[in-house]
Each structure stands twice: as structure tokens, then as C-alpha cells.
C-alpha positions in Angstrom: -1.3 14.4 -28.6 -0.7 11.2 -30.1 -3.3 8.4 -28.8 -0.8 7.0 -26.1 -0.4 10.3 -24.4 -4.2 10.7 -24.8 -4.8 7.5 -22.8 -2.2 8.4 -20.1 -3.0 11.8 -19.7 -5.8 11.9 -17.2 -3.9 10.3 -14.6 -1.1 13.0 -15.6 -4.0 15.7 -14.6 -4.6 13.8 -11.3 -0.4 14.1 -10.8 -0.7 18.0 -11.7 -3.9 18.6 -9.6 -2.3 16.5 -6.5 0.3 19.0 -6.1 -2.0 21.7 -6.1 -3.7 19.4 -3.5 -0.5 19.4 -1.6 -0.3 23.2 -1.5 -4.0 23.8 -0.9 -4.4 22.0 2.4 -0.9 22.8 3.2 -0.7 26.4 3.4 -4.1 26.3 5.2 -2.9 23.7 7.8 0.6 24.9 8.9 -1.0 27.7 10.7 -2.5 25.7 13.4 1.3 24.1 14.5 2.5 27.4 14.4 0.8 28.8 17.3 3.0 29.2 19.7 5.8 30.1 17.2 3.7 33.2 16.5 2.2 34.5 19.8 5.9 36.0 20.9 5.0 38.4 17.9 1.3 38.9 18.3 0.0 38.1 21.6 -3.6 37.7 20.7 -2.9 34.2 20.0 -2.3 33.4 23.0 -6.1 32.5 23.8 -7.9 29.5 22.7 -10.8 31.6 21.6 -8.9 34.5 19.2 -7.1 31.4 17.5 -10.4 29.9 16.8 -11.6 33.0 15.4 -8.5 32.9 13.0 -9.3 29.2 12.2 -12.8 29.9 11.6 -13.0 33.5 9.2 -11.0 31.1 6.8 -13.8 28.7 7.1 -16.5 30.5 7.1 -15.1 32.9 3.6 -14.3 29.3 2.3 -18.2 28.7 2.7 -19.6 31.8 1.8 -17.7 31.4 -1.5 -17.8 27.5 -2.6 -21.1 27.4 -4.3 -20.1 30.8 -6.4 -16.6 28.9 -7.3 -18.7 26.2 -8.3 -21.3 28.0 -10.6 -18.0 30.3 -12.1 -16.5 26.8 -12.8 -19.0 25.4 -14.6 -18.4 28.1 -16.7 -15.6 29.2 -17.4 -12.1 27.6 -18.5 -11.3 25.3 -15.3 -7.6 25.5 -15.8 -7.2 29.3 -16.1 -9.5 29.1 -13.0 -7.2 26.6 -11.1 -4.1 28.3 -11.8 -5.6 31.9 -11.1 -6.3 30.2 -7.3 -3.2 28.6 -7.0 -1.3 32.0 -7.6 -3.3 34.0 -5.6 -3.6 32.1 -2.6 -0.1 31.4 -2.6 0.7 35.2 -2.4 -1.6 35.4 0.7 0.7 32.6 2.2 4.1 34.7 1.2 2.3 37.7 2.6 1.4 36.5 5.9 5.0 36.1 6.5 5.0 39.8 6.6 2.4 40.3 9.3 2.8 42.1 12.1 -0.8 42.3 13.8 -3.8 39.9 14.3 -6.0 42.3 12.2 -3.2 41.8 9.1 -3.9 37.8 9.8 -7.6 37.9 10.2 -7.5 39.9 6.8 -5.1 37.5 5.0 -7.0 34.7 6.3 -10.0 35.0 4.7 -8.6 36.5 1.6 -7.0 32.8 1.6 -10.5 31.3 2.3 -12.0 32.9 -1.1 -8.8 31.7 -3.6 -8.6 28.3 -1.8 -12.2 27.9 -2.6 -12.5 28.6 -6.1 -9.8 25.3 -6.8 -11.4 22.3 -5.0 -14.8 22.2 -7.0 -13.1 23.0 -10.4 -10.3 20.2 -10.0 -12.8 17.6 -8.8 -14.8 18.1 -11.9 -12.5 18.4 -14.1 -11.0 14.6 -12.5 -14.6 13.6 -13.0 -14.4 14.8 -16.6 -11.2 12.8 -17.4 -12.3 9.4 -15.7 -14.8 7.4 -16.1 -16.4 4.1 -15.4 -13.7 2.2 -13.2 -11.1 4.8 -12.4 -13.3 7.3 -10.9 -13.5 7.3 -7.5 -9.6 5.9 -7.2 -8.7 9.0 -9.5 -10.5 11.1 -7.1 -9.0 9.2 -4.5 -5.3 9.3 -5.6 -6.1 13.1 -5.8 -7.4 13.5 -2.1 -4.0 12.0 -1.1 -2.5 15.3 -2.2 -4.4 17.3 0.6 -3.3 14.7 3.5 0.2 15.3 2.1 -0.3 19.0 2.5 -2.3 18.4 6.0 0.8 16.2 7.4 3.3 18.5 5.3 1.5 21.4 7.2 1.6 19.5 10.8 5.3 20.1 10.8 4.7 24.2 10.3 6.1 24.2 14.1 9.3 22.4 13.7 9.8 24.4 10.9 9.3 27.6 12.1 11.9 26.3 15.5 14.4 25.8 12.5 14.3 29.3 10.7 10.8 31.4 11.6 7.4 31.0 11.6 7.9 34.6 9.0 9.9 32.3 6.7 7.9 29.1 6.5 5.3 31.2 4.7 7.7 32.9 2.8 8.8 29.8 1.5 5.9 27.8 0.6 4.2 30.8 -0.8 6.4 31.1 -3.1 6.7 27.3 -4.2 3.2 27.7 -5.2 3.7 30.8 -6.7 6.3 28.7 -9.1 4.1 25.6 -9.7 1.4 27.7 -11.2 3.5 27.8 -13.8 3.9 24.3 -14.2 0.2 24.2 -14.7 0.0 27.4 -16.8 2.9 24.6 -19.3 0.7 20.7 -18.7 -2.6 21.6 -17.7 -5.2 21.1 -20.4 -9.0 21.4 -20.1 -11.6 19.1 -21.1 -15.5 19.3 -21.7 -17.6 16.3 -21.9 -21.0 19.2 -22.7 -20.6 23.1 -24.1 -22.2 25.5 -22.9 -25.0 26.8 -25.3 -24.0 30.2 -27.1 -24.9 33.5 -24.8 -25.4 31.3 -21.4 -22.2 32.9 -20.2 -23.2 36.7 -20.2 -26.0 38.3 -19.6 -29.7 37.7 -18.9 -28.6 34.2 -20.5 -25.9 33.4 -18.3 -28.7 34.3 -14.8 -30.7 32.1 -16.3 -28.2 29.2 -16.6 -27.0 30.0 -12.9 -30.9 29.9 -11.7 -31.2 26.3 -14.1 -28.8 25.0 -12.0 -29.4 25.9 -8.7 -33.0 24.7 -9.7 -31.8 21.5 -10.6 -29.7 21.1 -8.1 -31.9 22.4 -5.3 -35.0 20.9 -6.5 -33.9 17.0 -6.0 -33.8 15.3 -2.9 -31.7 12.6 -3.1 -29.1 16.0 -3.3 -30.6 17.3 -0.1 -29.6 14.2 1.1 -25.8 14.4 -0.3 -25.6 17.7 1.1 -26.4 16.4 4.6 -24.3 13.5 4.0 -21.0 15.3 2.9 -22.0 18.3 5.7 -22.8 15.9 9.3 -18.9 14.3 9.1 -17.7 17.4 8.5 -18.2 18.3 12.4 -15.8 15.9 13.4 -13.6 16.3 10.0 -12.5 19.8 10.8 -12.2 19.3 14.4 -9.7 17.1 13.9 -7.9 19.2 11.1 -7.9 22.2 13.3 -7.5 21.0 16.8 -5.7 17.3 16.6 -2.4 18.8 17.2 -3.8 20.5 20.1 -5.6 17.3 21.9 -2.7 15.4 21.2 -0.3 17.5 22.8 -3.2 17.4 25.9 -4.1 14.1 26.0 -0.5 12.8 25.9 1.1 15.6 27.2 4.1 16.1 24.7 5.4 19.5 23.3 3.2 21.0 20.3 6.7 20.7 18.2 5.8 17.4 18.5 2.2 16.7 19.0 1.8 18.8 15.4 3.8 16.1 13.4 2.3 13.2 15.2 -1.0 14.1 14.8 -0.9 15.1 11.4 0.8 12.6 10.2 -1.0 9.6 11.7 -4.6 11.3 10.2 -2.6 11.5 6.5 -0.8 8.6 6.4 -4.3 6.5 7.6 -6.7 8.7 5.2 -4.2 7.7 2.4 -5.2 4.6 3.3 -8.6 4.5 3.5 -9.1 7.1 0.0 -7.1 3.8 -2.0 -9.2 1.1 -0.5 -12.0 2.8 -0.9 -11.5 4.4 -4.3 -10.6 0.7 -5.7 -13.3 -0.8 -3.5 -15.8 1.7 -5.0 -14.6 1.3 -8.8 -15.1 -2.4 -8.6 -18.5 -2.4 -6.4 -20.5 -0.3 -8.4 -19.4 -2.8 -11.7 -21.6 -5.1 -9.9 -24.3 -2.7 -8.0 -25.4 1.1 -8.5 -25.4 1.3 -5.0 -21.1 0.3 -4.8 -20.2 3.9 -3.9 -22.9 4.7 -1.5 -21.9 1.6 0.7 -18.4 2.3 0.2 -18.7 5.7 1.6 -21.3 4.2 4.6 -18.4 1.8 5.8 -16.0 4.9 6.1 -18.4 6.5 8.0 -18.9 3.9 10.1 -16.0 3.7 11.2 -15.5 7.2 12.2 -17.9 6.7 14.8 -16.2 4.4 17.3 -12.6 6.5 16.2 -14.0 9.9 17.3 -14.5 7.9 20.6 -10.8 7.1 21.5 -9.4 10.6 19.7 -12.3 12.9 22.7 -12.1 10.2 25.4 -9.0 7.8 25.1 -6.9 7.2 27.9 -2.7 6.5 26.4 -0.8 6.5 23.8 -2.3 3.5 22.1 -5.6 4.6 22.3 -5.8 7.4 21.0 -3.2 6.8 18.1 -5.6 3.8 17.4 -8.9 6.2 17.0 -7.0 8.4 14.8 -5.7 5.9 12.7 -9.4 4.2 12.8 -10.6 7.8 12.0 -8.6 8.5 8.9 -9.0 5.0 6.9 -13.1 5.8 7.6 -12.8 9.6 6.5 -10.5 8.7 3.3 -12.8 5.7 2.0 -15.9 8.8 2.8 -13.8 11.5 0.8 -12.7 9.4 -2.0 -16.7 9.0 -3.3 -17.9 12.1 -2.3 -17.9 13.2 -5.9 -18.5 9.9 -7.6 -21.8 9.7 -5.9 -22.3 13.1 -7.0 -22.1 11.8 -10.4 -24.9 9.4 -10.1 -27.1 12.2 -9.3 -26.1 15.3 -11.0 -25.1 16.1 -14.7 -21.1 17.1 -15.4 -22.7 20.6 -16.8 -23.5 21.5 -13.1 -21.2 19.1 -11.1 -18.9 21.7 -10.0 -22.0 24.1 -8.5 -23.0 21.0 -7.0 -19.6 20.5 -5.0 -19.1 24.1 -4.4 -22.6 23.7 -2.5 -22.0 20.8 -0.6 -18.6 22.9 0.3 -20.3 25.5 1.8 -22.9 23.3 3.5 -19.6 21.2 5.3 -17.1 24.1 5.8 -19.8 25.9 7.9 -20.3 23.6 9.9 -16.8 23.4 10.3 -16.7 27.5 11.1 -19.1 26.8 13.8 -17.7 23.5 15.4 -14.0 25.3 15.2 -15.2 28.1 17.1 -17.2 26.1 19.5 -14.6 24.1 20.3 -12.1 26.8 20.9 -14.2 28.1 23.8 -14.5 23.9 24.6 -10.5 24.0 24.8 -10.8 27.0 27.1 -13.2 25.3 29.5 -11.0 22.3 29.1 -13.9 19.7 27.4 -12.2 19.4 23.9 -12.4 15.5 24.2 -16.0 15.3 25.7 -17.3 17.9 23.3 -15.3 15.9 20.0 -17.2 12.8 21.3 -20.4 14.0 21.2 -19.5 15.0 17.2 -20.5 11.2 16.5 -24.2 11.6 16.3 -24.8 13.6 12.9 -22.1 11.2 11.6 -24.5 8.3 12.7 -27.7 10.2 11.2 -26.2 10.6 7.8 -24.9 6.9 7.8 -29.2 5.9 8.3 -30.0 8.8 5.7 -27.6 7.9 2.9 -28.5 3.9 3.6 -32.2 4.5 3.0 -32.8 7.9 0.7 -29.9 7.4 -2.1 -31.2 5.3 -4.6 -29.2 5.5 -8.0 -30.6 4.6 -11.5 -26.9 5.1 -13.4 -23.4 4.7 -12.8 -22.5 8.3 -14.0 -25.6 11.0 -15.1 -25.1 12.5 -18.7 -28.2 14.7 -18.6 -30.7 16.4 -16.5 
């Protein structure tokens, strides 16, 4: 690549990765509008409860598998990894226009939960990889766009499925991912800022290296104190990706053809929002103090707080649009320094364990809020019970503020 392309090309790899974004949240997101489309065909949706079950295997495979997509990541080629994820997970969505049972959804679900999670830790590293310095965290942020894209593009899985089927809305987007792999398999390029030492792949070596990291990783506060951080807004973060459409089409009693859109929509289009504020916030704060990203991220959270208020207890139209739109500028500026402060603290050799760690830390407690709240839905306390999701948020606001003290702007060893 001449030395033009080789200064432009890391924001073509956040363009690339964004449309895997897109698909990523997107196929895991148009199953919750789809609800009713589907329970004419298999009636065990028709409860609260079995659909939070559905929601939550996802979750809770997603979890189980994060912090081994993370160690495999730091390891092996990360685009090869990517695309592998990309095409598999996309042939779970094609296939799960061909089921016929709850079992055959339960089972496609969480084979979706291990490919999805094997991309998120691996693209966010290799971002962090290609920017540096004063693009980071909007880099990250531009890329985080791509999953609100594919969480609103998912919100309309409803009105879709009214137009053709809910069987051939996952026929269809299956295979578009299925085709953009290929796209990657053309542009994608990977890039190392450390190798791996010869023989810590295979072997006694390679156990070694995985144990070194978890070590280091595991052995440091200030990442206990990330993983709580990233884990206590997750509570409200996944209640609102999994059961939005559903309090919207309660509180302001419209059709979930509707509500589903709406919802997702208004969470997107504010998180897009709040990830470029905050990314360029962030980039420019921490030119001036260490601490830039951490305070960034504390103001986002802050302002989830008073938002998860009006989504669980606001009375109108107004209000409750208002807390969502409060909700997603807070959770975007949160998301878009996630891994930036990561960086601070941990080494790019064993960034991606890192992330797949704090994924599993926030996606189970996403598993257990999503079920919880399903039974919540069927007792008919979904706001008062999303309400009460503001108190970890507040905790890891205090925790963060006081425990995570940087000494650099990006770690280059342990």
C-alpha cells in the first residue's frame, strides 16, 4: 500500500468492521419484534417467561464464550477470526428461518451466542491496534454506531415480517452476511503492534501464555474495577435491548409493529449520539488529563441514571421518549471508551482476553436481568423493576471516580 492508503486505511477497517457491527446486533435484535409474528407457528412464545428463556440462552452462551474468544484472539489471525464469525453466525440467522419448534430456536440461539461472541473482542482490538493517540475512542465510537444501526435495523424485524414472513426476514439477512464475509475475506487486513513469542501458540507454551494472561489480567485491581464498571450498566443496557419494544408498546399502548421501530430507533439514533460526543470528547480530554476517558465515560453514566427513571416509571409520550433519548446519549458516551480505558490499563498482547472477560462479566448479568424481567412482565412490574436497575449503575459511577487512576494514555507493556 502506497503511504496514502496506509494513512487512510484504519478508518477503512472501522468502515469494514461497522458493517459487521450492523449485522452483529442486527440479527441478534430482530428476534425480539418478531414475537408475535412467530407465536402463530410456535405457540411457546406466547408467554413472557419462554421468550425470556430464548432471549437469555443467547446471553448466557455469549458469556460463557467471551473470555475464550478473547484469549483465541489474541492469538490467532483476527481477520480469519472475524470473517469465520461473521459466516457462521449468519447461517444460524438463514437457518432459523427454517424452524419449526422452540427446541430448533433454543438450539440456533445459542449456537448464535458462541459465533457472535468470538467477533466483538477481536474487532475492538484490532480498532485499538489501528488507532492511536487522538482517534481512539471516536474510532471505537464510529464503530459502536454500527451495532445501534443493526439494533434499530433489527427493531423493524416486525414490520418486516407483516410484509413478507418472519421465515424470510432471516432468510434474508442471513444471507447478506453470508455475502459480506466476502467482502472482508477481499479488504480486511490484520495488524500487530507485538508477536507472539515462537511456540506460545501450541502446546505447554501456548497454557502458559493463556495462564500469563489471565494472571495479569486477574491479578490487577484497577481491572476488577473495569470489570464492574463495564458489568453494573449492563443491567439496564440489556433490559432495554431486549424488552424496550415491549414497555413501549405498554406504557404507550401502541401496536408492537410499531412500538419495535420506535423504540429501537429512538435508543440508536440517541446512542449515535452520545458514542460521537463522547468518542471526540474523550480523544481531546485525555490530551490534557490521563483521567479524560474515565470522566467521559462517568458523565454517560450519569446520565443513565435519571433516564432509566422515565423509560420504568414515565407517565406519556414525552416522557418516556425523553428517558430513552436521555438513556442512549449516556450509554453511547459509556460504550465509546469502554476499550480506550482498557488501554490505559492493559497491554494490546492481552487486550482482547481482557474485553472478552469483561463481556462475559456484562452479558451475564444481562442473562439474569432478561430472565428476571420476563417473569417482571408477567407480574406486570417491568417499569418498577427497570427503575430499581439504577443503583449498580450509580455504584460503578463512585467506583470508577475513586479506584481508576491511570499512569499512561495507552499501555505498551506489562
Amino acid at each position: 500500500m502506497t503511504s496514502k492508503i496506509k494513512s487512510f486505511y484504519p478508518w477503512v477497517v472501522v468502515a469494514l468492521l461497522w458493517g459487521v457491527a450492523l449485522l452483529n446486533y442486527m440479527d441478534r435484535q430482530m428476534l425480539s419484534t418478531m414475537k408475535v409474528a412467530m407465536m402463530g407457528d410456535i405457540r411457546e412464545l406466547e408467554t413472557a417467561e419462554n421468550f425470556g428463556r430464548l432471549m437469555a440462552v443467547f446471553l448466557w452462551i455469549y458469556g460463557f464464550a467471551s473470555p475464550f474468544a478473547g484469549l483465541i484472539a489474541d492469538r490467532i489471525n483476527r481477520k480469519w477470526l472475524i470473517v469465520g464469525s461473521l459466516a457462521v453466525w449468519s447461517g444460524v440467522t438463514l437457518a432459523m428461518g427454517y424452524a419449526q419448534t422452540f427446541d430448533q430456536l433454543y438450539v440456533l440461539r445459542a449456537l448464535m451466542g458462541i459465533s457472535e461472541a468470538l467477533y466483538i473482542p477481536a474487532g475492538l482490538a484490532l480498532i485499538a491496534d489501528y488507532h492511536k493517540g487522538t482517534t481512539r475512542s471516536l474510532a471505537i465510537g464510529i464503530h459502536i454506531t454500527g451495532l445501534y444501526m443493526g439494533q434499530a435495523l433489527g427493531g423493524f424485524g416486525a414490520t418486516v415480517a407483516h410484509i413478507w414472513s418472519w421465515q424470510q426476514t432471516f432468510h434474508t439477512f442471513g444471507l447478506a452476511g453470508i455475502l459480506y464475509s466476502i467482502i472482508l475475506i477481499l479488504f480486511l487486513k490484520e495488524k500487530r503492534d507485538t508477536v507472539m513469542k515462537s511456540g506460545e501458540k501450541t502446546g505447554s507454551s501456548g497454557l502458559r501464555s493463556v495462564k500469563h494472561s489471565l494472571g495479569m489480567l486477574l491479578g490487577t485491581l484497577s481491572f476488577w474495577v473495569i470489570l464492574y464498571y463495564f458489568a453494573a450498566p449492563s443491567f439496564p443496557g440489556w433490559a432495554v435491548k431486549n424488552w424496550i419494544p415491549t414497555l413501549f408498546a405498554e406504557s404507550l399502548h401502541i401496536d408492537m409493529s410499531f412500538s419495535g421501530p420506535l423504540s429501537t430507533i429512538t435508543i440508536a439514533a440517541s446512542s449515535f449520539v452520545g458514542v460521537i460526543f463522547g468518542g471526540i470528547l474523550s480523544d481531546r480530554w485525555i490530551t490534557r488529563n490521563l483521567r479524560g476517558r474515565i470522566y467521559t465515560g462517568a458523565i454517560g453514566l450519569g446520565l443513565t441514571i435519571p433516564a432509566i427513571f422515565m423509560i420504568g416509571l414515565g407517565q406519556g409520550f414525552i416522557a418516556v421518549i425523553m428517558g430513552a433519548i436521555m438513556f442512549g446519549i449516556g450509554f453511547g458516551m459509556f460504550d465509546a471508551n469502554n476499550m480506550p480505558i482498557l488501554c490505559q490499563f492493559v497491554s494490546s498482547r492481552h487486550r482482547a482476553a481482557g474485553y472478552g472477560l469483561m463481556n462475559m462479566i456484562g452479558v451475564f448479568g444481562g442473562a439474569m436481568i432478561t430472565n428476571f424481567l420476563g417473569k417482571s412482565t408477567d407480574s406486570g412490574n417491568l417499569g418498577r423493576d427497570m427503575a430499581m436497575l439504577s443503583i449498580p449503575v450509580a455504584i460503578a459511577i463512585v467506583l470508577q471516580l475513586t479506584m481508576l487512576k491511570p499512569k499512561v494514555a495507552d499501555k505498551q507493556e506489562d
